[in-house]
C-alpha positions as CSV (number, residue, x, y, z in Angstrom):
1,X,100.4,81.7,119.4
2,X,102.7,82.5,116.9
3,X,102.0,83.5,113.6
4,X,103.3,80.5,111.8
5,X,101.6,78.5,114.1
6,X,98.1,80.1,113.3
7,X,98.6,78.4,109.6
8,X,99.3,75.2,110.6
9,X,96.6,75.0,113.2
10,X,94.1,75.7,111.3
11,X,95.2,73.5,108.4
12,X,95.2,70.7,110.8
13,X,91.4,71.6,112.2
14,X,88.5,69.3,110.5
15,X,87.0,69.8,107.3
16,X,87.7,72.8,105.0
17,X,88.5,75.9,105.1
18,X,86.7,79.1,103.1
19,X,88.4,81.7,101.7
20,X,87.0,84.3,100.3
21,X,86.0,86.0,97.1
22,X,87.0,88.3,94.4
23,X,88.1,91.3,96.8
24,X,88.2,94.2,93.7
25,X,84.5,92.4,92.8
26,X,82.8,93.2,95.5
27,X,84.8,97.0,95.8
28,X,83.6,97.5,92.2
29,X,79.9,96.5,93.6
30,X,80.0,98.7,96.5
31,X,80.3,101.5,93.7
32,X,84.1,102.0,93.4
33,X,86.1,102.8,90.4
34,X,88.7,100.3,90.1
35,X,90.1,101.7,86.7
36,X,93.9,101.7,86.3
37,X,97.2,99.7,86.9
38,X,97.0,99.7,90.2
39,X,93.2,98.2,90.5
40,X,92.0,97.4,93.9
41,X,95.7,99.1,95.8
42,X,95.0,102.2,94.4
43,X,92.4,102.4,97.8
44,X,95.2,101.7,99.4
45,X,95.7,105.5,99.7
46,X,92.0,106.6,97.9
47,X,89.7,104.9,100.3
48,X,91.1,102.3,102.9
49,X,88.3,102.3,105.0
50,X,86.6,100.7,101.9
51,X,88.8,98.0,101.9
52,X,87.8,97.4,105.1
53,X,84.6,97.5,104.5
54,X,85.1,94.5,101.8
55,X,87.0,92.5,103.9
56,X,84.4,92.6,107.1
57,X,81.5,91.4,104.1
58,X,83.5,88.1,103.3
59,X,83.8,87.8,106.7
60,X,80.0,88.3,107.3
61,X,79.8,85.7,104.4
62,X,81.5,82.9,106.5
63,X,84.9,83.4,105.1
64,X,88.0,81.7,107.6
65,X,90.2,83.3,105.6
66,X,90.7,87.0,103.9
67,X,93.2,88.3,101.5
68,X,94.5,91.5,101.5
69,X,94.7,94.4,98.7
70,X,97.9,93.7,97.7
71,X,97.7,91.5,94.5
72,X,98.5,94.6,92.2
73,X,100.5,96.5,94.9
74,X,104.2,96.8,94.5
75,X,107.1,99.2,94.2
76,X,106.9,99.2,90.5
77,X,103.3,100.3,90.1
78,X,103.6,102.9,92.8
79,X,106.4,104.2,91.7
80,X,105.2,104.4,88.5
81,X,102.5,107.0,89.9
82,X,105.2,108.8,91.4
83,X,105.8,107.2,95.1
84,X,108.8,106.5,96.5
85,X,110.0,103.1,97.6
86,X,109.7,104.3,100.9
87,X,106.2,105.3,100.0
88,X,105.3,102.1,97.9
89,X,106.4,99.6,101.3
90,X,104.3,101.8,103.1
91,X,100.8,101.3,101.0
92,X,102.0,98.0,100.6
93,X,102.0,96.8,104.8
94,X,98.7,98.5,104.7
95,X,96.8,96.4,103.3
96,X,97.7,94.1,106.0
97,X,96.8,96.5,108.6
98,X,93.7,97.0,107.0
99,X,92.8,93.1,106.8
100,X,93.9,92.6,110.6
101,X,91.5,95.4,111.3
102,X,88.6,94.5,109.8
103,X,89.5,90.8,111.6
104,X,89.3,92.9,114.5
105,X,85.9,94.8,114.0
106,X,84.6,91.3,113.0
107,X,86.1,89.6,116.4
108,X,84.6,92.7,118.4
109,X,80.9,91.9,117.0
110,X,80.8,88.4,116.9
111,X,82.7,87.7,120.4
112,X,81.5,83.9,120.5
113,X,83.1,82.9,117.4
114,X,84.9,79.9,117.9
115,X,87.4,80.2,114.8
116,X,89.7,83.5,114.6
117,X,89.9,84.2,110.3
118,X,93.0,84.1,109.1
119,X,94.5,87.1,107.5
120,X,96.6,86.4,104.0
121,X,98.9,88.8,102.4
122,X,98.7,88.6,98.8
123,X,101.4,88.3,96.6
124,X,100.3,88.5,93.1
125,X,102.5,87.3,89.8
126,X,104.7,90.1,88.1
127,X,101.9,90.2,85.3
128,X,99.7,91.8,87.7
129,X,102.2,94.6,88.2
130,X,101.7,95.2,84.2
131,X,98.0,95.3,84.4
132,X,97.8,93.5,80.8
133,X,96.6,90.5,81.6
134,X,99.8,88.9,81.5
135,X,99.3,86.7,84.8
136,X,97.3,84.6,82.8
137,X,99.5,84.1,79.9
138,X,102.7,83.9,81.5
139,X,103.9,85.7,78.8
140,X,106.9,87.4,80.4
141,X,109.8,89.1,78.8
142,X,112.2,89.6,81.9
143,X,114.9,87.5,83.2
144,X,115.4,85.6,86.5
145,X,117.1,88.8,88.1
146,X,114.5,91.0,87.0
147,X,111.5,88.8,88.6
148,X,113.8,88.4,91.7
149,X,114.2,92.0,92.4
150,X,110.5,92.9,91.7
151,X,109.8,90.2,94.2
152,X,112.1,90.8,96.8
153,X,111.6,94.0,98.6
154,X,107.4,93.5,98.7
155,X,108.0,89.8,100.2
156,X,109.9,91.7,102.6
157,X,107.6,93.8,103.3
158,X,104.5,91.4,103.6
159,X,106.6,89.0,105.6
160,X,106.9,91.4,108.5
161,X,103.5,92.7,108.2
162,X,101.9,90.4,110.8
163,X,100.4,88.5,108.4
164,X,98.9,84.7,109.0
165,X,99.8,83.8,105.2
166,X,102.1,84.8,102.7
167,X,99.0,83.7,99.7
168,X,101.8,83.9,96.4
169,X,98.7,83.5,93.5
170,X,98.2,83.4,90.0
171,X,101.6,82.0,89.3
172,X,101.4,81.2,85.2
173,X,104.8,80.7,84.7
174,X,107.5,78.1,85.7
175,X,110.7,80.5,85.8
176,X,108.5,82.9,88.0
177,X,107.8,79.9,90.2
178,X,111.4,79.2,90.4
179,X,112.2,82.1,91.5
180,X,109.5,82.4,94.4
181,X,110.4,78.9,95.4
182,X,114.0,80.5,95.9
183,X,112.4,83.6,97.8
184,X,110.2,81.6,100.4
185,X,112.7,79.7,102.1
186,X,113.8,82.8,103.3
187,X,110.8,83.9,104.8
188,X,109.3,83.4,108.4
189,X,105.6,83.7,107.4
190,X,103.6,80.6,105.8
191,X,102.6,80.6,102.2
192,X,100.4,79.0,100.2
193,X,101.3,79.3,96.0
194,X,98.9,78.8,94.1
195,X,99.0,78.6,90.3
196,X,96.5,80.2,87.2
197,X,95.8,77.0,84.6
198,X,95.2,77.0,80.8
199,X,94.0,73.5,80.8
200,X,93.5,70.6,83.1
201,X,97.0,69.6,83.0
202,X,98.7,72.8,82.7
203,X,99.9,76.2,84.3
204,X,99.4,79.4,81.7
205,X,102.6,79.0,80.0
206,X,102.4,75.5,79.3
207,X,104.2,73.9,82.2
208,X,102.9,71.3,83.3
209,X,101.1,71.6,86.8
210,X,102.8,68.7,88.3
211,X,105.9,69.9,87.6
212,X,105.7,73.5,88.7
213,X,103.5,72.1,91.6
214,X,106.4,69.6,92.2
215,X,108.9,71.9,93.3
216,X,107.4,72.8,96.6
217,X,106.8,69.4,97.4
218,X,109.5,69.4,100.1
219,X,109.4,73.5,101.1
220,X,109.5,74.3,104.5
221,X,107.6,77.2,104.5
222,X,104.8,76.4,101.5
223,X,101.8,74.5,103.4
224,X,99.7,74.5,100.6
225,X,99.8,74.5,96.7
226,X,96.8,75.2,94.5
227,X,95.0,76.6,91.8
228,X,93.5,80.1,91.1
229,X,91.9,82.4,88.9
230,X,90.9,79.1,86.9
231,X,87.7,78.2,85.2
232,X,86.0,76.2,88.0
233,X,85.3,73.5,85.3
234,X,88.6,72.4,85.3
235,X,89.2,72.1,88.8
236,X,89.0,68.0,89.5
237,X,91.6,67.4,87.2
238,X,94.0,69.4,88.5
239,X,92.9,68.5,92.0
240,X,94.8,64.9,90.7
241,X,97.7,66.7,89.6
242,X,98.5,68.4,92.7
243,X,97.7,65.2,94.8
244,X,100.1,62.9,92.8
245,X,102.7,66.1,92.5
246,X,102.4,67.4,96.1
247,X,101.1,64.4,98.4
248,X,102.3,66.4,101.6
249,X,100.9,69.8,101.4
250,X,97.6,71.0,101.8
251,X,95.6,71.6,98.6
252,X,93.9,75.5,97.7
253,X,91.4,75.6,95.0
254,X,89.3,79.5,94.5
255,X,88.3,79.7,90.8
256,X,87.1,82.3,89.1
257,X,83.3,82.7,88.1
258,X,84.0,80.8,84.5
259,X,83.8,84.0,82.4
260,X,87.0,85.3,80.6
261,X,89.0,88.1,80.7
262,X,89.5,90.9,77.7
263,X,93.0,92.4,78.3
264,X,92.3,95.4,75.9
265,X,89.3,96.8,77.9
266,X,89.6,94.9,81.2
267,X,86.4,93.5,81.2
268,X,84.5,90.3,81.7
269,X,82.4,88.7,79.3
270,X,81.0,84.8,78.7
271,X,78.8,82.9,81.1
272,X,79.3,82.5,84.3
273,X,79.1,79.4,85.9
274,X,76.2,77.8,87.3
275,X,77.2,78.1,90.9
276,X,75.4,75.1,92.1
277,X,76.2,72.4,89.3
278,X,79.8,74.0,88.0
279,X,80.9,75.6,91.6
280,X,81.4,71.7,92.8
281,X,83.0,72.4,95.8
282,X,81.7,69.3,98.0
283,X,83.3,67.3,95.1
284,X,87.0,69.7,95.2
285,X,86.9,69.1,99.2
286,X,85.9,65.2,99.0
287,X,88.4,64.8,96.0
288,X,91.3,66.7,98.5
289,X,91.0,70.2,98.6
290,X,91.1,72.3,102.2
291,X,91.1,75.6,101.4
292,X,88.2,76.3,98.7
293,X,87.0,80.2,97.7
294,X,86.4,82.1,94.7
295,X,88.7,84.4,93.0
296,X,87.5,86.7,90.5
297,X,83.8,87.6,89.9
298,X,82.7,85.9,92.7
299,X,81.2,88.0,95.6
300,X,80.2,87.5,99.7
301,X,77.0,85.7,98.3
302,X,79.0,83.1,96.6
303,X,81.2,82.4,99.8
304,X,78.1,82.4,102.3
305,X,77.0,79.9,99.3
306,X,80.2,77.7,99.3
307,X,79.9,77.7,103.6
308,X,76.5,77.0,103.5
309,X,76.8,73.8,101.0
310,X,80.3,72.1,102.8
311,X,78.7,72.9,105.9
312,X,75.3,70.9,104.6
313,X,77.6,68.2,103.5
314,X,79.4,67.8,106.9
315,X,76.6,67.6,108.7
316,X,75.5,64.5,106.8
């Protein structure tokens, strides 16, 4: 089978798909410091084999789907900390490895599983690169070029990787989205892009989703458009958007836990949502959504949660 093949497959399987959590949540649970631009990459090179152990959890949890460590990984913040490019491409196809080998260890202890996870490379928004919160503002001040070559060499990268997914996320702005648009029809590797939201209508800058959502509508290699990193209240709405926008792809929903974000000491605070009445995911996946996770703050609990309740509603 054939790694584009893998995507499609299982997009065409019944009923949803779970993805999984906030990977650098559950790292910082398991007691590791996650301070600095480079958040969750910087195990990359500290501590793989806690990656690992992060990714096999979700699995544990029921997750079909896990996404690597690269959200914050790229040539820019490596290089920053003194890595070559050489070096940075490197750390960069390891988080792959290291997702395809905790898929492994998974497969190796549960040899009857009928469904082989899939394995998505993440490809996070230039703000992550900045570490300022900036992937949720959309606030960039770079041009076209600029977010084209800070793309580039890690799409590369992550194409070749032996990756099921190229999972492009937290998208706030709609010159950034251009520009990936552009990018992806060159690669061989599915993607799914999915975009952070301000509102129920629109992505972080003010674009509206079902314009930014629009130009993928007819991409050869995007399979899925969605939402991420969103409060999970304002999911059904833009569950409509994408449907009217995007009628032919598959739709991705993984909010984040409802709390907000403090740039200036890169912290959480607010309440989080009540998983059970705000989490609606039965209502995302009857409204249209086939891939449905959590993103930030959201741990293996919460997905074994999410499979327990679609899988409840399946049954029925």
């Amino acid at each position: 089978m054939t790694v584009n093949s893998r995507f499609r497959r299982a997009l065409e399987r019944p009923g949803p798909l779970v993805l999984d959590g906030g990977l650098a949540t559950h790292l910082q649970a398991m007691g590791n410091d996650l301070r600095g631009v480079l958040w969750s990459a910087a195990l990359l090179e500290r501590n793989p084999d806690a990656i690992v152990a992060a990714h096999r959890a979700y699995l544990e949890a029921g997750a079909d789907c896990i996404i690597s460590a690269s959200y914050q990984a790229s040539r820019m913040g490596f290089t920053k900390l003194g890595r070559s490019a050489g070096e940075a491409d490197r750390l960069i196809a390891r988080s792959v490895e290291l997702a395809l080998r905790a898929r492994q260890e998974y497969l190796a202890g549960h040899p009857a599983a009928g469904f082989e996870p899939l394995v998505a490379a993440s490809v996070g928004p230039y703000g992550a690169a900045l570490a300022d919160g900036s992937e949720y503002s959309g606030a960039y001040s770079v041009s076209r070029d600029e977010l084209r070559d800070f793309h580039l060499p890690r799409l590369t990268v992550l194409d070749e990787s032996g990756a099921d997914i190229l999972a492009v996320e937290t998208i706030p702005d709609m010159v950034e989205a251009e520009v990936l648009c552009e990018l992806l029809r060159d690669t061989n590797t599915p993607a799914w892009v999915s975009f952070s939201c301000r509102d129920e209508s629109a992505i972080s800058d003010g674009t509206p989703l079902a314009e930014a959502a629009a130009l993928y509508a007819d991409h050869p290699t995007v399979l899925a458009v969605g939402i991420n990193c969103t409060p999970p209240q304002l999911i059904p709405a833009l569950i409509r958007e994408l449907r009217r926008a995007v009628p032919g792809k598959a739709i991705v929903v993984y909010p984040n836990s409802g709390e907000t974000y403090n740039v200036t000491d890169k912290s959480w605070s607010g309440r989080a949502c009540d998983l059970d009445k705000e989490f609606a995911v039965v209502s995302w996946h009857r409204a249209g959504a086939k891939l449905i996770g959590g993103c930030c703050r959201t741990g293996p609990d919460d997905i074994r949660a999410i499979r327990r309740r679609l899988q409840t509603d399946r049954n029925q």
